[in-house]
Residue, then its C-alpha position, 0 to 999 in steps of 0.5 A: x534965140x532966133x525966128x528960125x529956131x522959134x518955128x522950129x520948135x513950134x513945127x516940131x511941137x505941132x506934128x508932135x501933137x499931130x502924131x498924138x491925136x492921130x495914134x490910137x492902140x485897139x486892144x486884143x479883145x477890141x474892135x475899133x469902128x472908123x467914122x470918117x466925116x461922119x460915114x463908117x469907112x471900116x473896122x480896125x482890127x487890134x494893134x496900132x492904127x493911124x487915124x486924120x485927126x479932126x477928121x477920123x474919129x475912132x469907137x472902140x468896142x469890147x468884144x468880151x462876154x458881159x455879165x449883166x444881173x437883172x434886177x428882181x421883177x415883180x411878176x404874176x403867174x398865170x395862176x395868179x401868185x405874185x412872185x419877185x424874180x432876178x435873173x442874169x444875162x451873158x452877151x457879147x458883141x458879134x458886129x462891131x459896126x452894128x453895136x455903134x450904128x443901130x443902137x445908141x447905148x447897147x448895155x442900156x438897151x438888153x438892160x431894158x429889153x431883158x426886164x419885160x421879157x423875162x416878166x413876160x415869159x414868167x407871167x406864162x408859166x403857173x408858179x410850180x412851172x416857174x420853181x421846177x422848169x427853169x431851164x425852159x423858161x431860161x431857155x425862151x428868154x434867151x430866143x426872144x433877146x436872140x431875135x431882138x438883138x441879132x440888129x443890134x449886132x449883140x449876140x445873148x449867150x445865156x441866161x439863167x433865173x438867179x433868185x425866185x421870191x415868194x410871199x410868206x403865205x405861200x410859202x406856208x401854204x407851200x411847206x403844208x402841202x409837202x407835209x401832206x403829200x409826204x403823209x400820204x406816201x408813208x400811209x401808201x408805203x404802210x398799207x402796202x407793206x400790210x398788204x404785203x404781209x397779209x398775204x404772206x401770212x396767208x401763204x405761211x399758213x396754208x403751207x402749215x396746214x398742208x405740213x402740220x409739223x412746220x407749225x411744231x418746228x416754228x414753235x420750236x423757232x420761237x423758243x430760240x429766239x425767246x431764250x435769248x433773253x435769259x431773264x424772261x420765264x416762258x410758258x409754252x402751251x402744246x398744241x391746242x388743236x392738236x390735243x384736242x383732236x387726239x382726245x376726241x379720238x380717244x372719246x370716240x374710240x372708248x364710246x365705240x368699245x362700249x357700245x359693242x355687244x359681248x364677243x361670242x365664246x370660242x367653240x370647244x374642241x371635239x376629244x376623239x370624235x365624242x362630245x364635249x365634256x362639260x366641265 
């Protein structure tokens, strides 16, 4: 083998690991950032890109949306409970020059940003605020990142309160306090279910003694439903008032009768103008 022969297998190998070093492939959901000597000299779109070796150095940066938990925070509520809160944050990134430029680590940093403020957030809210207004407080979290990251070229799609821990004290005192406020609804429900029947009552009974005989045919709808059960000996009284009424009435007609002086004899009557005869 030749000089000749040698340098050419040592050119054709050296621009074969030229070609190497200077291809480089940016994914469909990638965006490549172009640093030559050091400046940003564009964005590479996706496909294949030829670079300087040496000299170009190319970032690739993810556009996809990134699922990032949040790590349970111990936090005080403005009342003062101690609460273990997790949460979990969605984002992606919007400027791909920005995420490499004016940040070192960007999934570092929402990481950290994302922990003080949702403990910042929560600790002004009460505990009954935090368990039944999440979505506000969700919905405050995500605008702080927004304003935060929007330098960072990081755009913050969502975030949502994953878990709330409670110490076991409250949750007893939580669990006697709904039995007491269930408590007071069904003696709520129950007097005003006894109100309701008393005045209805009151209505049934001066419709009875506006019609005396309604009384008769509700006791007459009482022995129907008694006498469905063929083994029970039903003893019915007559109406009480009633009776009474007509016994004092009876007395009274009776008294009246004897009191009354003797009715006066009927006349005689006179025979062809001559007097009575007496007999």
């Amino acid at each position: 083998m030749n000089t000749l022969t040698v340098t050419l297998i040592v050119i054709a190998a050296v621009v074969l690991l030229v070609l190497l070093l200077a291809v480089r492939i940016v994914k469909q959901y990638e965006r490549g950032v172009l640093f030559r000597l050091g400046r940003v000299v564009g964005v590479r779109d996706p496909g294949l890109r030829l670079i300087i070796p040496i000299i170009d150095v190319l970032h690739r940066v993810s556009l996809r949306i990134v699922t990032m938990p949040i790590q349970s925070q111990g936090i005080i509520t403005r009342d003062n409970v101690s609460v273990d809160v997790s949460a979990v944050a969605y984002f992606r990134v919007v400027d791909a020059v920005k995420s490499v430029v004016a940040i070192e680590n960007v999934h570092a940093a929402i990481n950290q940003i994302a922990q003080t403020t949702l403990r910042k957030v929560v600790g002004r809210h009460t505990l009954d605020e935090t368990l039944s207004e999440t979505d506000r407080i969700n919905a405050d979290i995500r605008e702080i990142l927004d304003v935060t990251t929007v330098e960072w070229g990081v755009e913050v799609t969502l975030v949502e309160l994953k878990d709330i821990q409670l110490p076991d004290a409250m949750k007893r005192a939580m669990a006697r306090q709904a039995e007491a406020e269930r408590e007071k609804r069904a003696k709520i429900i129950n007097a005003e279910g006894e109100s309701l029947a008393a005045a209805a009552l009151g209505d049934a009974s001066d419709t009875m003694m506006a019609h005396p005989l309604a009384l008769q045919l509700r006791n007459l709808q009482s022995l129907v439903e008694i006498a469905v059960d063929k083994n029970s000996t039903v003893v019915f009284p007559a109406p009480l008032m009633s009776t009474i009424g007509e016994l004092g009435t009876f007395l009274a007609r009776e008294a009246q009768a004897a009191t009354a002086p003797p009715p006066a004899p009927a006349p005689v009557p006179l025979v062809n103008g001559s007097a009575p005869v007496a007999s």
